[in-house]
C-alpha positions as CSV (number, residue, x, y, z in Angstrom):
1,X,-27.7,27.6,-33.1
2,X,-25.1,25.9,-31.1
3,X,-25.2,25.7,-27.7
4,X,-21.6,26.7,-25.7
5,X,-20.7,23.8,-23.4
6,X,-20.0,25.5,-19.8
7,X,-16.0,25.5,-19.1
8,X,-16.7,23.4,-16.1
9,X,-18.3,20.4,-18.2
10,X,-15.7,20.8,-20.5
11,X,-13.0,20.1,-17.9
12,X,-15.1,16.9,-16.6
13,X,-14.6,15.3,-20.1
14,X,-10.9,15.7,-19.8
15,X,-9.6,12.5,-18.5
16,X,-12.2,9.7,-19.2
17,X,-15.4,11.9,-17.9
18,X,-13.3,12.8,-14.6
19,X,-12.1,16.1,-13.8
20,X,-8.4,17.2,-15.9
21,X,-6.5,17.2,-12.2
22,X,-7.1,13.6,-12.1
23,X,-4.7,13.4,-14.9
24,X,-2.2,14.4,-13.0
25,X,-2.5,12.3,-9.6
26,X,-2.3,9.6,-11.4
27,X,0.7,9.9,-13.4
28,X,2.5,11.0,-10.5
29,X,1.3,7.7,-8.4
30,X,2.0,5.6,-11.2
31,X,5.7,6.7,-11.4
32,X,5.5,6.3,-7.6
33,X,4.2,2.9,-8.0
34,X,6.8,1.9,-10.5
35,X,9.8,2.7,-7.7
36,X,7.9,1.1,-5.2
37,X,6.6,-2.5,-7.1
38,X,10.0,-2.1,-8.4
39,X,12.2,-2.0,-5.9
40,X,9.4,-4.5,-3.8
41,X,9.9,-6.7,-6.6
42,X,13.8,-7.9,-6.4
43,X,13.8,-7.0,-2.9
44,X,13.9,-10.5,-0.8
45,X,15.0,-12.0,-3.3
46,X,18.7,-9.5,-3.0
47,X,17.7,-10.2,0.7
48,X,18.1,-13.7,0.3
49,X,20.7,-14.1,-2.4
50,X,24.2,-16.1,-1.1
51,X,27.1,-13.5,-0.8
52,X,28.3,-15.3,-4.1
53,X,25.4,-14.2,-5.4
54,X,25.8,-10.3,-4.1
55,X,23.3,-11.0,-2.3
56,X,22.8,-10.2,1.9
57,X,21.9,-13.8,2.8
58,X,19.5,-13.2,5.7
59,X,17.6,-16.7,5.1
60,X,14.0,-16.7,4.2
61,X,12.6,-16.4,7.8
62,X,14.5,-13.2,8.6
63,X,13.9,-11.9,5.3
64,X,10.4,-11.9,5.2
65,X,10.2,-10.6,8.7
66,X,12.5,-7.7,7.5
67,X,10.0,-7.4,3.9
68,X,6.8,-7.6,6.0
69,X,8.1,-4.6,8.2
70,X,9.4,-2.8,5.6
71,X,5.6,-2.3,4.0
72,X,4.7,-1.4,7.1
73,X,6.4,1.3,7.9
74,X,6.2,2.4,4.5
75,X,2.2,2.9,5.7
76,X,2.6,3.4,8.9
77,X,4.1,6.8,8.1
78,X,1.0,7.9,6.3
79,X,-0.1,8.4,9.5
80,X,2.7,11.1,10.6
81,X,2.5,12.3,7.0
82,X,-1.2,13.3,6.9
83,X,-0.6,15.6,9.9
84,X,1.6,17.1,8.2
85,X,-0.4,17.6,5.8
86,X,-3.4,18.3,7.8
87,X,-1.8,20.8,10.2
88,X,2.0,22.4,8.5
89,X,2.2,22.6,4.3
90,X,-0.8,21.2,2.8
91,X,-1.3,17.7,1.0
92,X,0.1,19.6,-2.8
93,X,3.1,20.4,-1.3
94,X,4.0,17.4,1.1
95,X,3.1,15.2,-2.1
96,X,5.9,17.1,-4.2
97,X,8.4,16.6,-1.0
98,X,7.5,13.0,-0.5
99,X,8.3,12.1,-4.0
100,X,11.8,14.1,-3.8
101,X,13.0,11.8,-0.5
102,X,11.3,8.8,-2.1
103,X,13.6,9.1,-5.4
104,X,16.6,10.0,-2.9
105,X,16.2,6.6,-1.2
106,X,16.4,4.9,-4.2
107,X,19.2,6.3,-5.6
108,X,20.5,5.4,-2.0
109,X,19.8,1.5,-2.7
110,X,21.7,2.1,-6.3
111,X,25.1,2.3,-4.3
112,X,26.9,-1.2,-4.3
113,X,27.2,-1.7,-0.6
114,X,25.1,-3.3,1.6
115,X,24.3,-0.7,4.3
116,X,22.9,1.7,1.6
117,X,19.8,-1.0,1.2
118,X,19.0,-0.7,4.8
119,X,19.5,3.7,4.8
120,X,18.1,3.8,1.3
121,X,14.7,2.1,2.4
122,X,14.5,4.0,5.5
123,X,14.3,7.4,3.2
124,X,11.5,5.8,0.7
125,X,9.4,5.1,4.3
126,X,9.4,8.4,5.2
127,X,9.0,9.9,1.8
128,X,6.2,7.7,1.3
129,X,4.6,8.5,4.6
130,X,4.6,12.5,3.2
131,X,3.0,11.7,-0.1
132,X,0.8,8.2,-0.2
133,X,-1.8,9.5,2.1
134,X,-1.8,13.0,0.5
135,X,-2.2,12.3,-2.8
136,X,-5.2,9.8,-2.6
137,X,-7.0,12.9,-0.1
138,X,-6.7,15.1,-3.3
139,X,-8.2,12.6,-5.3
140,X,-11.3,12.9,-2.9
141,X,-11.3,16.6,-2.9
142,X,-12.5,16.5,-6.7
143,X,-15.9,15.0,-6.2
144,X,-18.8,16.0,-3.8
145,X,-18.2,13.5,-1.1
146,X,-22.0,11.5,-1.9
147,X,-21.3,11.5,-5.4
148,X,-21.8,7.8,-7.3
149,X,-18.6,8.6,-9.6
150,X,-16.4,8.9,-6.8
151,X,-15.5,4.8,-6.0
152,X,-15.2,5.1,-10.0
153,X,-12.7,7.8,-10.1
154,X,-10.8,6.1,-7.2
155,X,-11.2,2.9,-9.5
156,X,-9.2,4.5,-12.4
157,X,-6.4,6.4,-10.2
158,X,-6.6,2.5,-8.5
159,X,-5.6,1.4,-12.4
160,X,-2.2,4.0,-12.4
161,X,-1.3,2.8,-9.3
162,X,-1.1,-0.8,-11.2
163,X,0.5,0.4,-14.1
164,X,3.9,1.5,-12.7
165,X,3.0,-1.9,-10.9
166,X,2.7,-3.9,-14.1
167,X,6.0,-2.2,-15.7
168,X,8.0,-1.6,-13.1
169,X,9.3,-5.3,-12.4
170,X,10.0,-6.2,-15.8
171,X,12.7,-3.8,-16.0
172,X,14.0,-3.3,-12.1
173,X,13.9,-7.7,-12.3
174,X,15.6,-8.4,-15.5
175,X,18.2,-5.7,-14.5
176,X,18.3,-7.1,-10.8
177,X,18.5,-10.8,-11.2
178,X,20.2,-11.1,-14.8
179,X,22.9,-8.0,-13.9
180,X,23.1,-6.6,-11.1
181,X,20.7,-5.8,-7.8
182,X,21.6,-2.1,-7.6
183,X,21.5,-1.5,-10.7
184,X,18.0,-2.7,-10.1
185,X,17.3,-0.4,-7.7
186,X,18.6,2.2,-9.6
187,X,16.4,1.5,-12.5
188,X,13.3,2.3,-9.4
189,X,15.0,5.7,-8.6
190,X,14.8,7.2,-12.1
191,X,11.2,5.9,-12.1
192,X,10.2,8.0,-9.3
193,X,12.8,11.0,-11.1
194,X,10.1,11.1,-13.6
195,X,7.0,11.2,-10.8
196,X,8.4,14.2,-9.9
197,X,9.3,16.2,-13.2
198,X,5.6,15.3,-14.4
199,X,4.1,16.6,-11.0
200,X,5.6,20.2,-10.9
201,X,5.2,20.3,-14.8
202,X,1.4,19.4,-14.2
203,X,0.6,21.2,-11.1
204,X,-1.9,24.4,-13.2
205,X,-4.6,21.0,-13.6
206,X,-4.7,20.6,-9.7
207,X,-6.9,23.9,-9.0
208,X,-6.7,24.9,-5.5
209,X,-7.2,20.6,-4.6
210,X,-4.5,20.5,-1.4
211,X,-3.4,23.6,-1.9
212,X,-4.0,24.6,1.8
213,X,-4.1,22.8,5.3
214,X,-7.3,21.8,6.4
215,X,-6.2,22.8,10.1
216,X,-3.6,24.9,10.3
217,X,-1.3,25.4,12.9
218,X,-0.5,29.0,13.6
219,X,1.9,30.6,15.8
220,X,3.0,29.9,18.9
221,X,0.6,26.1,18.5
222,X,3.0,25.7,15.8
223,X,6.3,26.4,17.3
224,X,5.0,24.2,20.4
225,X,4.3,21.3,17.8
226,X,7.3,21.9,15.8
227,X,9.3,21.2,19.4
228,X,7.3,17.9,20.5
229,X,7.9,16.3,16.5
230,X,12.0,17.5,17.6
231,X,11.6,15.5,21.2
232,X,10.2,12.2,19.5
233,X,12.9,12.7,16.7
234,X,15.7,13.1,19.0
235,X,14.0,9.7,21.8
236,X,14.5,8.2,18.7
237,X,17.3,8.1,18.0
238,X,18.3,7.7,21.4
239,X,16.6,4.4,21.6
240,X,18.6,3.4,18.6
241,X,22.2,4.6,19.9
242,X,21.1,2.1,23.1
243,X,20.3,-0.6,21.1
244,X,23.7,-0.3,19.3
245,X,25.6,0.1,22.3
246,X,24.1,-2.8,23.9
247,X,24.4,-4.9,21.1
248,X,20.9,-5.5,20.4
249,X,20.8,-3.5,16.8
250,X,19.8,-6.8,15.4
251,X,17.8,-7.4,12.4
252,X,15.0,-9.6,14.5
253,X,15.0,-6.9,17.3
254,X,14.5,-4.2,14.8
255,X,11.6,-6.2,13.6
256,X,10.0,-6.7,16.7
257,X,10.2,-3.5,18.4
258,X,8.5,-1.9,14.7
259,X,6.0,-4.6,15.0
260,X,5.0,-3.8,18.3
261,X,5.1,-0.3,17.2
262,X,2.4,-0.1,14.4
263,X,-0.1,-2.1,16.7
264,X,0.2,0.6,19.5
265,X,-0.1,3.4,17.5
266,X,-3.2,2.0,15.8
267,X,-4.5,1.3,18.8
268,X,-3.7,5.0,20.3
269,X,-5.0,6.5,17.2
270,X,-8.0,5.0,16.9
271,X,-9.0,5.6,20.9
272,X,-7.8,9.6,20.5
273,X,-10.2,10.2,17.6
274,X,-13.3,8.2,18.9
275,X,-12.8,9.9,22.4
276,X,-11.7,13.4,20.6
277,X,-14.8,15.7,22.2
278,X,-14.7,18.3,18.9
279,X,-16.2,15.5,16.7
280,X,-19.6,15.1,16.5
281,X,-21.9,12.1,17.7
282,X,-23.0,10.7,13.8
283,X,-18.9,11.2,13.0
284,X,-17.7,9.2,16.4
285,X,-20.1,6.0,15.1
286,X,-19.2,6.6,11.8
287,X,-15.6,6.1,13.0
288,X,-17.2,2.3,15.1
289,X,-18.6,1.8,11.6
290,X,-14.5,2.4,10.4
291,X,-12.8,0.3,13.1
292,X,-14.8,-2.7,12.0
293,X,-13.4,-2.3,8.0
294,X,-10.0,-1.4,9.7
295,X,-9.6,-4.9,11.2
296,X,-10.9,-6.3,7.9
297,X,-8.6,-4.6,5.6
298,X,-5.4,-5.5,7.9
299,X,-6.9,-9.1,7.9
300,X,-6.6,-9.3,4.1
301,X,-3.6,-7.4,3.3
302,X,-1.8,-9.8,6.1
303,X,-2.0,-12.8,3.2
304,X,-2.3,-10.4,-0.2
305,X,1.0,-8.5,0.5
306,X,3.1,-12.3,1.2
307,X,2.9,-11.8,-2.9
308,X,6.3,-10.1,-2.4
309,X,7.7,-12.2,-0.1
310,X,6.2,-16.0,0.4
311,X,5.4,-16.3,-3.5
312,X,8.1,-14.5,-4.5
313,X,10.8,-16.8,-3.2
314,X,8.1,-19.7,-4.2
315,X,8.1,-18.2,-8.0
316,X,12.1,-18.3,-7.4
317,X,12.6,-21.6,-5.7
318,X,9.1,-24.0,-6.6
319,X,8.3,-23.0,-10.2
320,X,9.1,-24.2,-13.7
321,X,10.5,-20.8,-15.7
322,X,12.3,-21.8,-18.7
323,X,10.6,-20.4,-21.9
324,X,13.0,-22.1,-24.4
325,X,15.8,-22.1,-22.9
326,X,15.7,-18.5,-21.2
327,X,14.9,-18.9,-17.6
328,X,12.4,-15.9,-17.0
329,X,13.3,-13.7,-13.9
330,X,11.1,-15.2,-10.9
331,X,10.4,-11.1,-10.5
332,X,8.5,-11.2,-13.8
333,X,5.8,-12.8,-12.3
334,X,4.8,-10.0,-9.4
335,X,4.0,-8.0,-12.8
336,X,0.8,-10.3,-13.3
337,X,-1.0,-9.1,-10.4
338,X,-1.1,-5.2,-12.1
339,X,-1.9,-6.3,-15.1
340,X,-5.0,-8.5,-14.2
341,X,-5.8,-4.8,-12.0
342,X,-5.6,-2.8,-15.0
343,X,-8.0,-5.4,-17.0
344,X,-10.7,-5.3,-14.2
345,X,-10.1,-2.1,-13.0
346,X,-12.8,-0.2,-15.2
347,X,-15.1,-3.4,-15.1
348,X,-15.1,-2.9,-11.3
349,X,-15.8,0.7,-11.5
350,X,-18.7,0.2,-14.0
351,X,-19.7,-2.8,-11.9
352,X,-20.1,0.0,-8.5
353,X,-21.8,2.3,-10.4
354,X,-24.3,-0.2,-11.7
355,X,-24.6,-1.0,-8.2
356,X,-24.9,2.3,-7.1
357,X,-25.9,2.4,-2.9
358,X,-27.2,-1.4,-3.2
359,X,-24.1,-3.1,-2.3
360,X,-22.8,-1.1,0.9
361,X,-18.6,-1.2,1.7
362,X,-19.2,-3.2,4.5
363,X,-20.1,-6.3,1.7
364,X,-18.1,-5.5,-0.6
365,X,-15.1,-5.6,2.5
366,X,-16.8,-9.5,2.9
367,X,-16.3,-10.4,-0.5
368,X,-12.6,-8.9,-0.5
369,X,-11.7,-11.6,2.3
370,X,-13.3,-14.8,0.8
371,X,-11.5,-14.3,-2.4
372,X,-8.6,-13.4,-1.1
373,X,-8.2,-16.6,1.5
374,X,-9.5,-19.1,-1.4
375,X,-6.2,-17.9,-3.3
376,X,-4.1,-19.1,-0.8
377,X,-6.3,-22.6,-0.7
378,X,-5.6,-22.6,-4.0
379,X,-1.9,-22.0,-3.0
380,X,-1.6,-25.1,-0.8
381,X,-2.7,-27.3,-4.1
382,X,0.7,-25.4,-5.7
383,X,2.7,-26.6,-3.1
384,X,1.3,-30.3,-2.6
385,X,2.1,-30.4,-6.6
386,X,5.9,-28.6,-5.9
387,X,6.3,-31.4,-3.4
388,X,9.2,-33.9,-4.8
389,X,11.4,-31.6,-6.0
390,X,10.3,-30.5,-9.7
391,X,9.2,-27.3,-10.1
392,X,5.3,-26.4,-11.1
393,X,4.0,-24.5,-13.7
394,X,4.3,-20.6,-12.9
395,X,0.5,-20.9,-14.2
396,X,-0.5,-21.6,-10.4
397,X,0.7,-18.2,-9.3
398,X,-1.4,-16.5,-12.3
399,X,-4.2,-18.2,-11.0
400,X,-3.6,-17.1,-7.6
401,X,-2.9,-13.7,-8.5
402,X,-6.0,-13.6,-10.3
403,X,-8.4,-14.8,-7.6
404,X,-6.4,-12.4,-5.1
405,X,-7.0,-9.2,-7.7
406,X,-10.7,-9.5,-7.4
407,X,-10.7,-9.7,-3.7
408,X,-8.4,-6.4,-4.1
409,X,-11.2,-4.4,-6.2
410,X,-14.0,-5.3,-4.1
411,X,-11.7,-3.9,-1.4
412,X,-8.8,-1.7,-1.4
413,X,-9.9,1.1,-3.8
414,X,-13.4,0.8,-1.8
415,X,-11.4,1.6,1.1
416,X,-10.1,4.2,-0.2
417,X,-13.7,6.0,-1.0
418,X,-14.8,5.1,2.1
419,X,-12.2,6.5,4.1
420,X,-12.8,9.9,2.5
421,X,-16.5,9.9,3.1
422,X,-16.3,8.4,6.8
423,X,-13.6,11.0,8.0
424,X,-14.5,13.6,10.7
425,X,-13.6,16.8,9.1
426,X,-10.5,17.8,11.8
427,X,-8.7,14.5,10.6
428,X,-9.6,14.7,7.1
429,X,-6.1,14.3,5.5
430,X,-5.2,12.2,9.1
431,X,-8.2,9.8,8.0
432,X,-6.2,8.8,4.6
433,X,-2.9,7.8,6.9
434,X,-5.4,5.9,9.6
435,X,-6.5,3.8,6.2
436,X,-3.0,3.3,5.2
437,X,-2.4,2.3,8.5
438,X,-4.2,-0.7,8.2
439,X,-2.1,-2.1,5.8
440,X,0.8,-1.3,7.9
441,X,-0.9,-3.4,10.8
442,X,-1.6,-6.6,8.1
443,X,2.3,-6.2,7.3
444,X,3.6,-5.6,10.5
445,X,1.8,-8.6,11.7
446,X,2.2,-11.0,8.2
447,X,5.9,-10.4,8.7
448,X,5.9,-12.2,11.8
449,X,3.8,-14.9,10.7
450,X,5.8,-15.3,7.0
451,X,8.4,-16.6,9.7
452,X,6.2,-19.9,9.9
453,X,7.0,-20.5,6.4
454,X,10.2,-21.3,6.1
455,X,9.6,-24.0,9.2
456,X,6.1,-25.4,8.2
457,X,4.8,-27.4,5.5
458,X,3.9,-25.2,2.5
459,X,0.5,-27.0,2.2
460,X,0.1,-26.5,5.6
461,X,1.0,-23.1,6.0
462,X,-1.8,-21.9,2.8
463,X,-4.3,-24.3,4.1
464,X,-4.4,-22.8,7.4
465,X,-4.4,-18.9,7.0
466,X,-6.9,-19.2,3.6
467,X,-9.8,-21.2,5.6
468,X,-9.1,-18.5,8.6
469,X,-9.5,-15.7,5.9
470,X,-12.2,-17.5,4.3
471,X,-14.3,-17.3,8.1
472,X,-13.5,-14.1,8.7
473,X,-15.2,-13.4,5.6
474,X,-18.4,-15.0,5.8
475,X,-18.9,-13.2,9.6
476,X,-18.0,-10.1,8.1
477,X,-20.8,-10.7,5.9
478,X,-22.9,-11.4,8.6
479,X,-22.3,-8.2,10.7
480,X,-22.4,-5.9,7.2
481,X,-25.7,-4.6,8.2
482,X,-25.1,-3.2,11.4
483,X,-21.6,-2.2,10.1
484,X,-23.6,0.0,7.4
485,X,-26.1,1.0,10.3
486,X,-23.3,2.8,12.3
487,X,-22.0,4.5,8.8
488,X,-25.0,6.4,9.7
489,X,-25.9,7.2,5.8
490,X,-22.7,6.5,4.0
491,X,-22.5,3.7,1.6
């Protein structure tokens, strides 16, 4: 006789042994991925382009600032996005509303004109602030929150994240630099057109997963919210129409003030949620425990997100790209980064669950640094061999890349696991913007410093941020153990 396999196991074996909603998340983050890397892709490079060129001509310096600030707020506004979440609709819905303003903002940028970059990216920050955190939060609410296969399930949805990363500049690049840039950006819009379609046509998998706020606001709490988020919305803009009338709506002051922005809200979040008196003593030094792979995380995505900006215009400008005779788009080569995720994406997560609880986050965090600054020592050999004029084999930058996606797995989609079982439950969905938050920080603050390359030596300017990256690692390492003591028994 036959033995009937229980409905629930059935569902498990549904997407590669993970539950069927999984299915779905990812899809929807990979055609979210695919207007982001795309769009990311061609973007300083249109920023930097001559007017002959329809291009903006900023010059590198301003133009990385204005990249590096960009990403931030695009993560900062997780933050504002999982309250939302958290406390008005629920992370289902604020996911399908996020994608919806994200492809608006694109299709924004697809207009010929040069304001509609500027507008168009300010509607994909806060689009992406509504559905980034959200989505990744209902990728934790399918596994038990001690559950080994959980860093392996984030591992895969980490893998359609890099998808949309691996396609998406191949297309938005050859139409951007061999056409036309907004036809680029256009090509990112109908991407995330397609996020959305497959979400709403997918949404019987997700179950009751972020169906419902975890702390809802109810009557007259919620009006009295509703009316603060109006004040700052309205101080706001304020701000702005004084900055315009005084003439200090500049690029670089825009820059700054955002800058200076992300670090004091990090700072006020953090110090509201380990002085918040409704969470409990193990959650308030499980969140000391967090603050340590905060400053970590923002350390290394400071040097791995410059892939857009530094090493893009060095793939442009510094590298040898004719393949006989057809001079490869310098945008082609952000697609090697996703691709080299989507090889050692399930090696990683078999790797973790090997592992299992021997190798805490805290080390793994360690590793993620050390990798990622000997990819930009390995950078200032590139541009030592660049020096003279001829360009060098794009080959460097694979290498690069490469080194830089291992220090990625042992980090980022870690983070992400650990974020979800390190959260006090009041700021569960808040927890997944405070992570996202850190890479706004890195940005914010690599922005600034991308500045220096366009005035130091190239050598120089790798040399000296991989050897700090490189120390920060090793005394990472060094403090993992009390790190994983204050996680009071997460791993």
């Amino acid at each position: 006789m036959s033995t009937a396999v229980p409905p629930s196991a059935a569902r498990q074996r549904t997407f590669f042994g993970h539950p069927p909603a999984l299915a779905t998340l990812f899809l929807t983050e990979m055609w979210e991925r695919f207007s982001f890397y795309g769009m990311r892709a061609i973007l300083v490079l249109y920023l930097t382009a001559s007017a002959a060129n329809d291009g903006l001509a900023l010059g590198q310096d301003r133009a990385n600032a204005v990249y590096g600030t960009y990403n931030a707020m695009v993560y900062l506004m997780a933050l504002p996005g999982g309250w939302v979440a958290d406390r008005l609709i629920g992370p289902r819905r604020s996911v399908l509303w996020g994608g919806v303003v994200i492809a608006a903002g694109h299709y924004v940028m697809a207009i010929p004109t040069g304001w509609s970059v500027f507008a168009g990216m300010t509607l994909i920050v806060l689009g992406t602030g509504l559905l980034k955190p959200n989505i990744s939060t209902m990728v934790g609410e399918l596994y038990d929150r001690d559950s080994p296969r959980r860093d392996a399930g984030f591992s895969l949805f980490y893998m359609g994240i890099n998808l949309g990363g691996f396609i998406a500049p191949l297309i938005t690049g050859l139409l951007g630099e061999k056409v036309n840039w907004h036809l680029g950006f256009a090509a990112a819009a109908v991407g995330m057109t397609f996020g959305v379609i497959q979400y709403v046509l997918g949404r019987r998998r997700l179950g009751q997963a972020g169906a419902h706020p975890n702390d809802p606001l109810l009557g007259r709490a919620r009006r009295r919210a509703l009316l603060r988020a109006g004040l700052v919305v309205v101080a706001l803009l304020l701000v702005v129409l004084v900055l315009a009338l005084a003439g200090w709506f500049t690029v670089n002051t825009v820059v700054n003030l955002l800058t200076a922005l992300t670090v004091l809200v990090t700072v006020g979040y953090f110090a509201r949620i380990i002085t918040d008196r409704d969470i409990s003593p193990t959650e308030r030094s499980r969140m000391r425990a967090y603050l340590w792979l905060f400053v970590f995380a923002a350390a290394f995505w400071l040097i791995y997100d410059q892939a857009g900006s530094v090493l893009n215009i060095f793939a442009e400008q510094r590298t040898d790209r004719d393949i006989g005779g057809f001079t490869f788009p310098a945008s082609w080569l952000q697609s090697v980064n996703p691709i080299l995720i989507i090889i050692g994406a399930p090696l990683f997560a078999a790797l973790w669950l090997k592992v299992g609880n021997r190798l805490a986050a805290p080390a793994k965090f360690a590793i993620g640094l050390v990798l990622n600054g000997l990819s930009f020592v390995l950078m200032a050999a590139a541009a030592r061999a660049a020096v003279g004029g001829s360009g060098v084999s794009p080959l460097w930058l694979v290498a690069v890349y490469a080194i830089q996606v291992c220090g990625e797995l042992s980090l980022s989609p870690v983070g992400l696991s650990v974020t979800t079982k390190l959260a006090p439950v009041k700021y569960a969905s808040q927890m997944m913007g405070l992570w996202f938050l850190a890479t706004a920080v890195g940005d914010a603050i690599g922005g600034q410093v991308a500045r220096l390359a366009a005035t130091w030596n190239e050598a120089t300017y790798f040399l000296t941020f991989g050897l700090a990256s490189v120390l920060l690692g090793l005394a990472a390492m060094m403090f993992a153990r009390h790190i994983r003591a204050l996680m009071a028994g997460i791993h």
